[in-house]
Each structure stands twice: as structure tokens, then as C-alpha cells.
MIMI-424354 format. One record per atom (N, C-alpha, C, CB): residue number from 1; residue in one letter; atom name; x negated, y negated, z negated. Coordinates in steps of 0.2 Angstrom, whole numbers. Atoms other than C-alpha are relative to their C-alpha. Glycine has a CB too. Layout:
! residues N
<node><k>NUM</k><r>A</r><a>CA</a><px>X</px><py>Y</py><pz>Z</pz></node>
...
This chain:
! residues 65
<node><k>1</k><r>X</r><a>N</a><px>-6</px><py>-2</py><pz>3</pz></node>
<node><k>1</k><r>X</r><a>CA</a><px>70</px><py>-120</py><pz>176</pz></node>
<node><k>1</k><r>X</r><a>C</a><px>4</px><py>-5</py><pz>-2</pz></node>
<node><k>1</k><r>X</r><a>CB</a><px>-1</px><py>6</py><pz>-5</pz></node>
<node><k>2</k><r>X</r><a>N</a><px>-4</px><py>4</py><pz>2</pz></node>
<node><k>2</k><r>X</r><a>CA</a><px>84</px><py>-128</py><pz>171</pz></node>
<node><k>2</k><r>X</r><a>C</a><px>0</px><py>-2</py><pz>-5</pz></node>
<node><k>2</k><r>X</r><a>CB</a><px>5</px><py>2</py><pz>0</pz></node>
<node><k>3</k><r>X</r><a>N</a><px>0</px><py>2</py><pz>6</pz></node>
<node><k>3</k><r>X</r><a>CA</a><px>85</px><py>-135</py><pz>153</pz></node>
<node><k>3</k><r>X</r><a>C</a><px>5</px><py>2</py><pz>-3</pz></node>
<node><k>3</k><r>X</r><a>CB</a><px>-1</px><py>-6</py><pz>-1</pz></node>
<node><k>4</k><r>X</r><a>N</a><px>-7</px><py>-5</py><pz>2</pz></node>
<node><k>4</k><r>X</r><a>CA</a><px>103</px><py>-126</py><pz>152</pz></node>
<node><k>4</k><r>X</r><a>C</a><px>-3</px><py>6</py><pz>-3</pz></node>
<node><k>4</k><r>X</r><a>CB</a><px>5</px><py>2</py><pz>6</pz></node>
<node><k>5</k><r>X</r><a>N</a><px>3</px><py>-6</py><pz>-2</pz></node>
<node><k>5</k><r>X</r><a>CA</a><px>95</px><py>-111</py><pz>155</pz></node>
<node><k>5</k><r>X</r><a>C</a><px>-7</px><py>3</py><pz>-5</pz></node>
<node><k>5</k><r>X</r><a>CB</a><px>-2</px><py>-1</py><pz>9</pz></node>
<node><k>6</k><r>X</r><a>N</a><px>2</px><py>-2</py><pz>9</pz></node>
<node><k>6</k><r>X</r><a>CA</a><px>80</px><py>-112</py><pz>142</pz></node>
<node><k>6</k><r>X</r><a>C</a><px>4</px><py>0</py><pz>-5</pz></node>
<node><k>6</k><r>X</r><a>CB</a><px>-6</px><py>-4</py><pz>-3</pz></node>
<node><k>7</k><r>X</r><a>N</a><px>-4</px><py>2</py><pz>6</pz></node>
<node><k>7</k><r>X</r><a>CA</a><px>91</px><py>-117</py><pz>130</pz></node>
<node><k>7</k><r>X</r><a>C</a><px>6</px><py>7</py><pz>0</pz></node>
<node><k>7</k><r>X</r><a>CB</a><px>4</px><py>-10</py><pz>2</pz></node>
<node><k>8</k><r>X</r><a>N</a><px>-5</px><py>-6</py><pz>4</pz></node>
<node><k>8</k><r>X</r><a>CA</a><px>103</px><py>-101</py><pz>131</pz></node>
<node><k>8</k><r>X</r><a>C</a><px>-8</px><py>6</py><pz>0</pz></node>
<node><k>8</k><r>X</r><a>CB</a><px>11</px><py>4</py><pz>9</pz></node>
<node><k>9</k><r>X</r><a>N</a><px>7</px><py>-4</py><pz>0</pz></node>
<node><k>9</k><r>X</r><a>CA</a><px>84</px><py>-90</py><pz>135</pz></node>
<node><k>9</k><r>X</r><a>C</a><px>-1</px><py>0</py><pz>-8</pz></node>
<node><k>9</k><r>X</r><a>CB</a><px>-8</px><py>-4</py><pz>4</pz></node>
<node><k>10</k><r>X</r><a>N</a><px>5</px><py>1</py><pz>9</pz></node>
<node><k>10</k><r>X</r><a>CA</a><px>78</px><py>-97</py><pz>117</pz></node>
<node><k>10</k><r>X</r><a>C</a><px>6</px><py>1</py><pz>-3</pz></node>
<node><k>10</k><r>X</r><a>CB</a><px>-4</px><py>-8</py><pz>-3</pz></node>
<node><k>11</k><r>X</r><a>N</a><px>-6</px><py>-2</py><pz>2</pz></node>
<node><k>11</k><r>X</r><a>CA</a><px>96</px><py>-94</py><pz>110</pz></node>
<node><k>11</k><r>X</r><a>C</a><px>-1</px><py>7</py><pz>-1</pz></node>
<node><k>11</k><r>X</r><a>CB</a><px>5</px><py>-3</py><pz>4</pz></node>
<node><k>12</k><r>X</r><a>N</a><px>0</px><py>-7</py><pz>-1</pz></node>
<node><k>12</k><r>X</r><a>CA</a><px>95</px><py>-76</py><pz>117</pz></node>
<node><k>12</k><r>X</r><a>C</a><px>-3</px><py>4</py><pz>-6</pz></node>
<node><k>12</k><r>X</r><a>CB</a><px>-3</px><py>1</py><pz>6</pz></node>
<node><k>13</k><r>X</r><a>N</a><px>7</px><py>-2</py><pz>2</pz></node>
<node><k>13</k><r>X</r><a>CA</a><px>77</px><py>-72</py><pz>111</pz></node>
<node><k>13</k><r>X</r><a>C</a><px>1</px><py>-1</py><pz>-6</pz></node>
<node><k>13</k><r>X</r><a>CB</a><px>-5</px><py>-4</py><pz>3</pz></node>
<node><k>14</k><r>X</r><a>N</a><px>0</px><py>2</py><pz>9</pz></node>
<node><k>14</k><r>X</r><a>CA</a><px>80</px><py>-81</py><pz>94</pz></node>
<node><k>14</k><r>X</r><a>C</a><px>4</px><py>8</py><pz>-4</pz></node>
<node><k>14</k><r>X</r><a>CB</a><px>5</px><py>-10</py><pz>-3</pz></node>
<node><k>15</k><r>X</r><a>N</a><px>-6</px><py>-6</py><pz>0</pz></node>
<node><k>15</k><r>X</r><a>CA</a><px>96</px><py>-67</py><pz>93</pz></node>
<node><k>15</k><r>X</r><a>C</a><px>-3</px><py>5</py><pz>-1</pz></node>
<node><k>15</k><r>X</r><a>CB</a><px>4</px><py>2</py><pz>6</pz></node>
<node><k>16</k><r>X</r><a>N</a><px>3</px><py>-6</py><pz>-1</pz></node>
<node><k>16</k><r>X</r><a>CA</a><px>89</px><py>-53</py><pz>97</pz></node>
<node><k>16</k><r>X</r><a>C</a><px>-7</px><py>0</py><pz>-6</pz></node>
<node><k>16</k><r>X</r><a>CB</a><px>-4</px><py>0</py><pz>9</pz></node>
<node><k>17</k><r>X</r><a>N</a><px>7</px><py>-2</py><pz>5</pz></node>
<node><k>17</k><r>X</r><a>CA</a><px>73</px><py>-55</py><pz>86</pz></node>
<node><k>17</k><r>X</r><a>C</a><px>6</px><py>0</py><pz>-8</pz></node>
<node><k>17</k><r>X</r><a>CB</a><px>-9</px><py>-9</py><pz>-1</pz></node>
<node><k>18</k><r>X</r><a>N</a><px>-2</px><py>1</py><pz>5</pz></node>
<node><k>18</k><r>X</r><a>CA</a><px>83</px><py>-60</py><pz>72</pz></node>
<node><k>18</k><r>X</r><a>C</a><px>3</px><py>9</py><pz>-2</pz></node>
<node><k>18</k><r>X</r><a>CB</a><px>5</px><py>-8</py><pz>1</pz></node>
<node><k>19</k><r>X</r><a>N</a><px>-4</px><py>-8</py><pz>0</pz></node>
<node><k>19</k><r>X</r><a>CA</a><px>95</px><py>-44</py><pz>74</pz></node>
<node><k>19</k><r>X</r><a>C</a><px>-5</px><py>7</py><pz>-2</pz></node>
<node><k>19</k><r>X</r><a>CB</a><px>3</px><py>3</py><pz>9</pz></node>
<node><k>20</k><r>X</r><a>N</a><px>6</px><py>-7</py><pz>2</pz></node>
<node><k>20</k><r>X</r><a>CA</a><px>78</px><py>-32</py><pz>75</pz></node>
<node><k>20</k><r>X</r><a>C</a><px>-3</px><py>1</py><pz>-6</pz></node>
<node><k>20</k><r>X</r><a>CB</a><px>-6</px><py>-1</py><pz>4</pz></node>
<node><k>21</k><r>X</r><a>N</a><px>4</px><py>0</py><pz>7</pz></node>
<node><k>21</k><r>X</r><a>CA</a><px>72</px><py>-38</py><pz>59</pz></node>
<node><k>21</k><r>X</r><a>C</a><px>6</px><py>0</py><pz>-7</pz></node>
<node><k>21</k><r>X</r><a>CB</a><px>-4</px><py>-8</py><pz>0</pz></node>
<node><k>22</k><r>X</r><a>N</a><px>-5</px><py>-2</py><pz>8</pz></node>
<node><k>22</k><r>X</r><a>CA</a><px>88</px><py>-35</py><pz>48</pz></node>
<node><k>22</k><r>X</r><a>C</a><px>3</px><py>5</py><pz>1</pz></node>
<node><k>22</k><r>X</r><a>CB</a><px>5</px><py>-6</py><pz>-2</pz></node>
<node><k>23</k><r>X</r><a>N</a><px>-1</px><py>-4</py><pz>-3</pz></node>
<node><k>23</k><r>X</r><a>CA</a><px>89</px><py>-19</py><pz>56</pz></node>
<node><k>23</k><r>X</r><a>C</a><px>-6</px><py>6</py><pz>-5</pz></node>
<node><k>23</k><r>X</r><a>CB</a><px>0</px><py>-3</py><pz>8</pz></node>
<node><k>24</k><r>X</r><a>N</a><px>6</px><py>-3</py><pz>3</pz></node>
<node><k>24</k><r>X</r><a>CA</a><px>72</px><py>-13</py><pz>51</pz></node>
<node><k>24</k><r>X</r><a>C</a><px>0</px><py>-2</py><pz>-8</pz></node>
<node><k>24</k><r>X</r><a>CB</a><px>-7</px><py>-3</py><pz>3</pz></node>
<node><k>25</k><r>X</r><a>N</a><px>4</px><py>1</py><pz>10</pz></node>
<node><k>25</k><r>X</r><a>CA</a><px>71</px><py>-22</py><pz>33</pz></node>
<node><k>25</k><r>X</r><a>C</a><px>10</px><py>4</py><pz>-1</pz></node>
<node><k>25</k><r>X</r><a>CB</a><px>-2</px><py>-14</py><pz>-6</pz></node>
<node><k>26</k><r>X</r><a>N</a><px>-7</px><py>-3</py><pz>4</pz></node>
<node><k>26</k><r>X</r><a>CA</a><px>92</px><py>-12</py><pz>30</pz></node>
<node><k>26</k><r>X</r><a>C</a><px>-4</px><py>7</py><pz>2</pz></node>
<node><k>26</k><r>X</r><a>CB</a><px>9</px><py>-1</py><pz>4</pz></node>
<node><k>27</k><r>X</r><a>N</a><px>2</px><py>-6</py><pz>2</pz></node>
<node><k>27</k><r>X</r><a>CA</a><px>82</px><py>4</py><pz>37</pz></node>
<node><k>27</k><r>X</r><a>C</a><px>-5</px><py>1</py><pz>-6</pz></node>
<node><k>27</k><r>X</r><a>CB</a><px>-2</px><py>3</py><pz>5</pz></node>
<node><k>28</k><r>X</r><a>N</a><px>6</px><py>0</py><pz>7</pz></node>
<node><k>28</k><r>X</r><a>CA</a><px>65</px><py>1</py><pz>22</pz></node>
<node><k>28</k><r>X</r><a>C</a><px>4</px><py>0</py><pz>-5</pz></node>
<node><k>28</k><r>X</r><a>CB</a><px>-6</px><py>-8</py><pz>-2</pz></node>
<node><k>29</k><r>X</r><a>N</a><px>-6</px><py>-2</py><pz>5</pz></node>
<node><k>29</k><r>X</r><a>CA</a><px>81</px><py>-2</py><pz>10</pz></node>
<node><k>29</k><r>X</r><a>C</a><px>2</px><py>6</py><pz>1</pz></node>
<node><k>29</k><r>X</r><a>CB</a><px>7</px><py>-3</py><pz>0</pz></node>
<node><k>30</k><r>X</r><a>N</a><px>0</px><py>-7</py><pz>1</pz></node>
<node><k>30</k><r>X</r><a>CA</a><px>87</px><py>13</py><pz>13</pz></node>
<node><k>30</k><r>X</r><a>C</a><px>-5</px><py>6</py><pz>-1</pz></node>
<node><k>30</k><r>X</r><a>CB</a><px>3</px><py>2</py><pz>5</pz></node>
<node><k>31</k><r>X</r><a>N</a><px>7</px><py>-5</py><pz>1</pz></node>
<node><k>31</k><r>X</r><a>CA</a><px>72</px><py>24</py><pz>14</pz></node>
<node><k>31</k><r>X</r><a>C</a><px>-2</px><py>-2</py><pz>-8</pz></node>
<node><k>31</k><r>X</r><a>CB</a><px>-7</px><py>-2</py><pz>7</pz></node>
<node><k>32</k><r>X</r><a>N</a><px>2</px><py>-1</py><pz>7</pz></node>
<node><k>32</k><r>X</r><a>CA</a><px>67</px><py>16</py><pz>-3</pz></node>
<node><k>32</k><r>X</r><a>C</a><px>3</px><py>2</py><pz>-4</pz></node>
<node><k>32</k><r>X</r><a>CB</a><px>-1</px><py>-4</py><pz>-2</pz></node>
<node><k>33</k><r>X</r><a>N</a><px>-5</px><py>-1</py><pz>7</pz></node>
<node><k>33</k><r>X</r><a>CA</a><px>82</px><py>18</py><pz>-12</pz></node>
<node><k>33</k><r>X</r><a>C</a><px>1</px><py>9</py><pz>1</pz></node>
<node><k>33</k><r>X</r><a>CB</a><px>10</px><py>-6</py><pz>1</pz></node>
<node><k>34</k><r>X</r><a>N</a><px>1</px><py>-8</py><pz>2</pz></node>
<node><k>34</k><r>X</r><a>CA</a><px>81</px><py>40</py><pz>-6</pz></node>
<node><k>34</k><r>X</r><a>C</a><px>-4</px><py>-2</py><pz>-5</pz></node>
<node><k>34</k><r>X</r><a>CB</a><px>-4</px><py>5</py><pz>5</pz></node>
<node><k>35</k><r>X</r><a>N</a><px>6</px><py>-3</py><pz>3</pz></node>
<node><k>35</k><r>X</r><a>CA</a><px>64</px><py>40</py><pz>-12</pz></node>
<node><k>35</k><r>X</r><a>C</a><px>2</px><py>-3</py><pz>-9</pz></node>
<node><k>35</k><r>X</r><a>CB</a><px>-9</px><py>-4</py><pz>4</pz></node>
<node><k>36</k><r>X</r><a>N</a><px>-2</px><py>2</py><pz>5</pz></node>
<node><k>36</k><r>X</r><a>CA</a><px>69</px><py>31</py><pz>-28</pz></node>
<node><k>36</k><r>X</r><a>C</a><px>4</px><py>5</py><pz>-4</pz></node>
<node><k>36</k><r>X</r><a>CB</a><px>2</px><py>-5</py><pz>0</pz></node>
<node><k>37</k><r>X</r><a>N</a><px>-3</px><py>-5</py><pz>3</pz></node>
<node><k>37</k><r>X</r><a>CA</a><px>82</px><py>42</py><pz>-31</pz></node>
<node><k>37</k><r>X</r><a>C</a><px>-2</px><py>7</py><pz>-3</pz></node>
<node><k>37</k><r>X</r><a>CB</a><px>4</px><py>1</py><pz>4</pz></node>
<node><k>38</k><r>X</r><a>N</a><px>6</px><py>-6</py><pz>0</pz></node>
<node><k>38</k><r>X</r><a>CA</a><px>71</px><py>57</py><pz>-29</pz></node>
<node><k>38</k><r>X</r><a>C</a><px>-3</px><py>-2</py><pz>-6</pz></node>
<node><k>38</k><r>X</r><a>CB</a><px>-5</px><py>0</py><pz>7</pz></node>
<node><k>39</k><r>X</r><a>N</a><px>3</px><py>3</py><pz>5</pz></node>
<node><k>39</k><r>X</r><a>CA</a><px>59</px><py>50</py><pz>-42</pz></node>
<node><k>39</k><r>X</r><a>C</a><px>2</px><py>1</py><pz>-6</pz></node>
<node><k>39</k><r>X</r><a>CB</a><px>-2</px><py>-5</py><pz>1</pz></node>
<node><k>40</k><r>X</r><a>N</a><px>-3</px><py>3</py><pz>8</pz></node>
<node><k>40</k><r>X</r><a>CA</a><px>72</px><py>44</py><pz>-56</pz></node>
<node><k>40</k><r>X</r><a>C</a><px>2</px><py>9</py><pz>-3</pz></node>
<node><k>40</k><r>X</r><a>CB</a><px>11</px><py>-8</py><pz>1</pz></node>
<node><k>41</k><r>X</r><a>N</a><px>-3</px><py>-6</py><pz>2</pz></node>
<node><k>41</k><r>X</r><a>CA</a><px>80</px><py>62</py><pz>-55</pz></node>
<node><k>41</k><r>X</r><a>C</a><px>-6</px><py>7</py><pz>-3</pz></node>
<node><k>41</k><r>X</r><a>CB</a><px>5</px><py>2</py><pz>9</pz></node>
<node><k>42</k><r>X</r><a>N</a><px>3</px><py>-8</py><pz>3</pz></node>
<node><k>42</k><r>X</r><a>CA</a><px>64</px><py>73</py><pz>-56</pz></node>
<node><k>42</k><r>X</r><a>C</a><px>-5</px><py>-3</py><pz>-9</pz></node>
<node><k>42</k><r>X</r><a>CB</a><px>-8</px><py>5</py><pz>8</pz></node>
<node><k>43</k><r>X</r><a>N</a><px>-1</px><py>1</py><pz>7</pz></node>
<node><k>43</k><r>X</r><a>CA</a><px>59</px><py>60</py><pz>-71</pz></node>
<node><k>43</k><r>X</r><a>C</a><px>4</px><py>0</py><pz>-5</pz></node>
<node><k>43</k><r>X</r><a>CB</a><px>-1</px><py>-2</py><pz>-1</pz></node>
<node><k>44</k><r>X</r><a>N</a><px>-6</px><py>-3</py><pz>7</pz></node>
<node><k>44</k><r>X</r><a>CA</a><px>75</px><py>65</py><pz>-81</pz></node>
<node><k>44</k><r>X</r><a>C</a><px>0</px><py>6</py><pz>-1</pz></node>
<node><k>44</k><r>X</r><a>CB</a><px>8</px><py>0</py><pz>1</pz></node>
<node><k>45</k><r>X</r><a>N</a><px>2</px><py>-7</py><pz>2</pz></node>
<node><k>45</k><r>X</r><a>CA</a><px>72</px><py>82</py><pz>-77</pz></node>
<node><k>45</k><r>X</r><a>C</a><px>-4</px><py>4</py><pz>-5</pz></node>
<node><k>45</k><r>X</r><a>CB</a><px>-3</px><py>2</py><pz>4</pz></node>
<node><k>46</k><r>X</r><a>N</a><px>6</px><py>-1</py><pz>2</pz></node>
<node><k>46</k><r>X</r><a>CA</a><px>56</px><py>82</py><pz>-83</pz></node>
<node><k>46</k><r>X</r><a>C</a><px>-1</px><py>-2</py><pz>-9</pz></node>
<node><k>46</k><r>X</r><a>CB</a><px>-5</px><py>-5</py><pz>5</pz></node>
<node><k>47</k><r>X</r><a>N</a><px>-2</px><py>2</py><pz>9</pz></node>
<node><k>47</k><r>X</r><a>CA</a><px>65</px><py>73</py><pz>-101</pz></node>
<node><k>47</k><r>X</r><a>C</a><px>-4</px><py>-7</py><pz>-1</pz></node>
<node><k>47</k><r>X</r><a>CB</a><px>-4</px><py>6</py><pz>-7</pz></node>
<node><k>48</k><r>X</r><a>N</a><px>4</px><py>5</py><pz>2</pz></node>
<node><k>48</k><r>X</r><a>CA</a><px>55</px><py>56</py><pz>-96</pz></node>
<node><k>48</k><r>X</r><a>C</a><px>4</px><py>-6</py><pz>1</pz></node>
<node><k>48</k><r>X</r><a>CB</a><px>-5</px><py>0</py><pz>4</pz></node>
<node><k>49</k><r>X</r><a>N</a><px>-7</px><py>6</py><pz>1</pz></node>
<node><k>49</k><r>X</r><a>CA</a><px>63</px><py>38</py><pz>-97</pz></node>
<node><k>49</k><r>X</r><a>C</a><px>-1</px><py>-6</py><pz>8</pz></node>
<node><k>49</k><r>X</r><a>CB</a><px>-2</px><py>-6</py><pz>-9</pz></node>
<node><k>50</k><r>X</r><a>N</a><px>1</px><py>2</py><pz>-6</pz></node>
<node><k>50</k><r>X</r><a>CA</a><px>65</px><py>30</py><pz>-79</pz></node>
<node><k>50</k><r>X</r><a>C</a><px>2</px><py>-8</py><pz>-2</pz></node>
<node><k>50</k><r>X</r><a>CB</a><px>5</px><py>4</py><pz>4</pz></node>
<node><k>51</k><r>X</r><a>N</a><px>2</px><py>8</py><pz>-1</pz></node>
<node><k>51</k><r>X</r><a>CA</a><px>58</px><py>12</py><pz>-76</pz></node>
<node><k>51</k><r>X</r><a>C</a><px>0</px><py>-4</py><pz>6</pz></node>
<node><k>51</k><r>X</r><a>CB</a><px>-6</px><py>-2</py><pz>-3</pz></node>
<node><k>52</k><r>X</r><a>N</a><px>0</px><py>3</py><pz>-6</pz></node>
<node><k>52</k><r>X</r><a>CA</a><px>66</px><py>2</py><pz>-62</pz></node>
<node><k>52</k><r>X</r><a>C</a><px>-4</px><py>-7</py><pz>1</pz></node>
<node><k>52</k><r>X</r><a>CB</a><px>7</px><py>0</py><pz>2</pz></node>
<node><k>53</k><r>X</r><a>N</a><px>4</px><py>6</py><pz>1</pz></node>
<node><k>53</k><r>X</r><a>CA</a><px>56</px><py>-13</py><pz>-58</pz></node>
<node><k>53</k><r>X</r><a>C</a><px>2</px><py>-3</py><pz>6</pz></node>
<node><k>53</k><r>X</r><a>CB</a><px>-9</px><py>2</py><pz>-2</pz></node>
<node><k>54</k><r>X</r><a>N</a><px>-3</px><py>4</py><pz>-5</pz></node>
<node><k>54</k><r>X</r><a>CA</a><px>65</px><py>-25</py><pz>-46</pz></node>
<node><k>54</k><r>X</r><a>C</a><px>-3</px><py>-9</py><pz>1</pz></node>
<node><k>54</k><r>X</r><a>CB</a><px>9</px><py>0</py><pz>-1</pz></node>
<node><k>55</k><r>X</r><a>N</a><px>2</px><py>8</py><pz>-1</pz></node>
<node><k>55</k><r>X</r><a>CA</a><px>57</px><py>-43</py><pz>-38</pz></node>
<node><k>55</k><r>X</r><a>C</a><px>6</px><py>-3</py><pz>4</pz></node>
<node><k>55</k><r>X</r><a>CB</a><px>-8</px><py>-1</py><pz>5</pz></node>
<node><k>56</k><r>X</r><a>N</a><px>-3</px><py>1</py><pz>-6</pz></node>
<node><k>56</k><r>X</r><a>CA</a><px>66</px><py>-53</py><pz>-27</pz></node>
<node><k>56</k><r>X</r><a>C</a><px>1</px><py>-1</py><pz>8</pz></node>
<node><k>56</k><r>X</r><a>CB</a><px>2</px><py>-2</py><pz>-2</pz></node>
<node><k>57</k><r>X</r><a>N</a><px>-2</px><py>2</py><pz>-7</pz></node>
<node><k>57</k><r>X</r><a>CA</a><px>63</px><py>-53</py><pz>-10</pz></node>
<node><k>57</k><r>X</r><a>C</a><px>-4</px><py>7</py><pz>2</pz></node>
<node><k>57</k><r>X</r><a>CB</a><px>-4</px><py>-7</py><pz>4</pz></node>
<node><k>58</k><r>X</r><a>N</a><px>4</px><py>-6</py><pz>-1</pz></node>
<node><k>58</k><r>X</r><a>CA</a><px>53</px><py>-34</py><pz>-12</pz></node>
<node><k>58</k><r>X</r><a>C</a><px>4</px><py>4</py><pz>-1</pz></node>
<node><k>58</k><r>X</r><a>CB</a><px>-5</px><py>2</py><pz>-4</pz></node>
<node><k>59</k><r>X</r><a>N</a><px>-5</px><py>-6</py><pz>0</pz></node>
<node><k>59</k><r>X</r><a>CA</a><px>59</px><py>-18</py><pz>-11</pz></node>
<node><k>59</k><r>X</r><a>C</a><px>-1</px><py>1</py><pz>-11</pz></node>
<node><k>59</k><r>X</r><a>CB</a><px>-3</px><py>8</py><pz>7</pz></node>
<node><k>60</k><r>X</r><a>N</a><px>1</px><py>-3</py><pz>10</pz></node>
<node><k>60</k><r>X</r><a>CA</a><px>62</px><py>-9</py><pz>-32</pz></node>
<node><k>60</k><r>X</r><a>C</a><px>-4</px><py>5</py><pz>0</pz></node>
<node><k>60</k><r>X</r><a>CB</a><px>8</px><py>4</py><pz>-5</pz></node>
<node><k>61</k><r>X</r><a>N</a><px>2</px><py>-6</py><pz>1</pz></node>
<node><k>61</k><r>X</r><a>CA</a><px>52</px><py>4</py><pz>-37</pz></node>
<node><k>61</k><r>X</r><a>C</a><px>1</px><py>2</py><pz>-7</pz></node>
<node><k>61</k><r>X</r><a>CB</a><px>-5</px><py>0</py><pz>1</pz></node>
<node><k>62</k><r>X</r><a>N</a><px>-1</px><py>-6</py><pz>4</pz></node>
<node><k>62</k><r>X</r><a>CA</a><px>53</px><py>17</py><pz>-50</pz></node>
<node><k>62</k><r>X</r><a>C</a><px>-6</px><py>3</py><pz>-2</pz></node>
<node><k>62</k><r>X</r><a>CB</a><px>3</px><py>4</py><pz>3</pz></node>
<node><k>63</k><r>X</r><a>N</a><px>6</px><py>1</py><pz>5</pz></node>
<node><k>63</k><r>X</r><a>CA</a><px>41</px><py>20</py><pz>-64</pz></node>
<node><k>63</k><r>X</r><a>C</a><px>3</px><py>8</py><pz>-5</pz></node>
<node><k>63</k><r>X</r><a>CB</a><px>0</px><py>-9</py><pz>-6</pz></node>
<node><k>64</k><r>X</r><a>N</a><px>-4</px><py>-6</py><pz>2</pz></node>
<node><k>64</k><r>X</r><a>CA</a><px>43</px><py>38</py><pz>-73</pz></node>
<node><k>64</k><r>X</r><a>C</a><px>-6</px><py>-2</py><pz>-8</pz></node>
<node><k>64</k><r>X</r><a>CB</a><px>0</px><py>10</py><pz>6</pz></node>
<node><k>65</k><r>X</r><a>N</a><px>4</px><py>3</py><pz>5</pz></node>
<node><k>65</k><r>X</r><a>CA</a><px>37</px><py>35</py><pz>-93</pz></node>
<node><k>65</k><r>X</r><a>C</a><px>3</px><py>7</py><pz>-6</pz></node>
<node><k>65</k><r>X</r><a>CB</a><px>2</px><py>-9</py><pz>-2</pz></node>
């Protein structure tokens, strides 16, 4: 093959992975932040004191106390 030709392949390829993966970790954000929601709301309900607990490269979770 050409060396043009890998060079736009691995370009491609790099693309495309890259895209899939910030695709999937914005759908885990979303899906965490429902379920969180859910949680904070039935421990206010309940009269309890909601504890968000955030790292930085993880998703937050929610602590009902």
C-alpha cells in the first residue's frame, strides 16, 4: 500500500475510535446523572441529607444519610 493511503487508514481509524468513545462515556453521564437524580429525590422524600461524592475522571455518586 501506499504510505499516503496508511497514513489517511490510521487517520480514519484513530477518528472513528476516538468519536465511539466520547459517545459512550456522554451516554454513562447521562444514565448516571437519571439515576442520581432518582436517588437525591426519594432521599429528601424520605427527610434524609443527600451526599454527592465527585472524583475527577469518575462518574458522581449519591449517598442518602
Amino acid at each position: 500500500m501506499n504510505k499516503q493511503k496508511v497514513k489517511w487508514l490510521v487517520l480514519l481509524v484513530t477518528t472513528v475510535v476516538i468519536i465511539t468513545f466520547a459517545f459512550i462515556r456522554i451516554s454513562q453521564i447521562h444514565v448516571n446523572h437519571q439515576a442520581n437524580l432518582i436517588k437525591s429525590e426519594e432521599c429528601m422524600l424520605n427527610g434524609g441529607t443527600v451526599i454527592i461524592e465527585e472524583s475527577l475522571l469518575s462518574l458522581s455518586t449519591v449517598h442518602c444519610e
